[in-house]
C-alpha positions in Angstrom: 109.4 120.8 81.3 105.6 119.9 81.3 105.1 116.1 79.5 101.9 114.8 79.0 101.9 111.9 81.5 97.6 111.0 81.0 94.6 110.8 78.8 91.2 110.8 79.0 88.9 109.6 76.2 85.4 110.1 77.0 82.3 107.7 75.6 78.4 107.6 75.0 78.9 103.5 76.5 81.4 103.4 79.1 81.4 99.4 78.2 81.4 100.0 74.3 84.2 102.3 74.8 86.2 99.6 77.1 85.6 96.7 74.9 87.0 99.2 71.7 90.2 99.7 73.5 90.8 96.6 74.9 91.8 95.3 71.1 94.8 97.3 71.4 95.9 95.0 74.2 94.9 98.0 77.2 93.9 96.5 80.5 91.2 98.8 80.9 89.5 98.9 85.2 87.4 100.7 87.5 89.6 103.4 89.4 87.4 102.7 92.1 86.9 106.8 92.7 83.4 106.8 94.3 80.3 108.3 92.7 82.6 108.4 89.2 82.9 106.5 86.1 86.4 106.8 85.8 88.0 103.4 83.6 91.6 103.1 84.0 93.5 102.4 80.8 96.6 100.4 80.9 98.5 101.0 77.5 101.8 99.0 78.0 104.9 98.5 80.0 107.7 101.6 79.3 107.8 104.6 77.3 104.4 106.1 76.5 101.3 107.4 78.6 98.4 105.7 80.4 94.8 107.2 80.6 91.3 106.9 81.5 88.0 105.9 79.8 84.9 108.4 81.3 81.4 109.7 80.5 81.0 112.2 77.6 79.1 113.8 79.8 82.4 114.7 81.9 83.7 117.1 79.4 82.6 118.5 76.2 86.3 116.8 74.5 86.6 114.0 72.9 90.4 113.7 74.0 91.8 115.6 77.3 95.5 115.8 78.2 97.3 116.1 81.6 100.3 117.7 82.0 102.5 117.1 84.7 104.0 120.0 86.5 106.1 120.8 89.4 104.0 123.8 91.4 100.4 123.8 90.1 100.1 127.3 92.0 102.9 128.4 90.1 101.4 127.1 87.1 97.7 128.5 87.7 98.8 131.9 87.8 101.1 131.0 84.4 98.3 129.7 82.8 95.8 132.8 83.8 98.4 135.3 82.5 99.1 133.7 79.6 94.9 134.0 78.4 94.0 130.9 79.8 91.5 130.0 82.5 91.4 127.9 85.1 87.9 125.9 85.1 87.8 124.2 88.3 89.0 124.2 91.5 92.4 122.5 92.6 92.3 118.9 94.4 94.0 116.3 96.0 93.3 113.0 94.1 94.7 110.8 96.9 98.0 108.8 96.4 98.6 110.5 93.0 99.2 114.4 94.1 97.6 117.8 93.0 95.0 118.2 90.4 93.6 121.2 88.4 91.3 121.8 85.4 92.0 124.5 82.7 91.5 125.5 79.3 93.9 127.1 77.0 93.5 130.3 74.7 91.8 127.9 71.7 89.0 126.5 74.4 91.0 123.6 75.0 90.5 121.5 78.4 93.9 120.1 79.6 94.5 119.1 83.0 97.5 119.8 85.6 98.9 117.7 87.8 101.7 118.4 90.4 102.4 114.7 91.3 103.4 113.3 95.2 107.2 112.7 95.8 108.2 108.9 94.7 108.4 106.9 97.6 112.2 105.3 97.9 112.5 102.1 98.0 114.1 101.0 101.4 
């Protein structure tokens, strides 16, 4: 089953933004992606979802979800025969697994994301 495992929350003033969240307790960083700014929001220890902080200018939502999935190919072609549309092309975001933007039959950006295998502990 697909959960929602991240958020994105875009902003006119990246620091604004930050400094806003940051009342709720987040630890808000730099993700450190080059040539992006991409604000890492740390909501808590346990249940719930962490997200990111980014540019307005990123995405025409105010909010974007990413749902986790376990083939992204499979899922492309689910997504395209269901009416949606996938609005980007899919990449490896290093150390976190496979990503894709896509929008659903409303206009709605979400995100995919077909995460790496957990490393075991030894």
């Amino acid at each position: 089953m697909g959960r929602v495992v991240h958020f994105e929350i875009t902003a006119e003033d990246m620091e604004r933004a930050k400094k806003f969240y940051e009342i709720f307790g987040w630890q808000v960083s730099d993700s450190g992606m080059s040539g992006m700014q991409y604000w890492l929001a740390k909501t808590g220890e346990g249940g719930g979802i962490d997200g990111a902080i980014m540019p307005r200018t990123y995405t025409k939502q105010a909010v974007r979800n990413t749902i986790a999935v376990d083939d992204i190919d499979e899922m492309i072609e689910k997504v395209q025969k269901a009416g949606g549309k996938i609005s980007g092309k899919k990449d490896m975001i290093p150390g976190v697994g496979y990503y894709v933007n896509a929008v659903d039959t409303e206009g709605n950006e979400f995100g995919m994301l077909q995460p790496l295998p957990r490393q075991q502990a030894a």
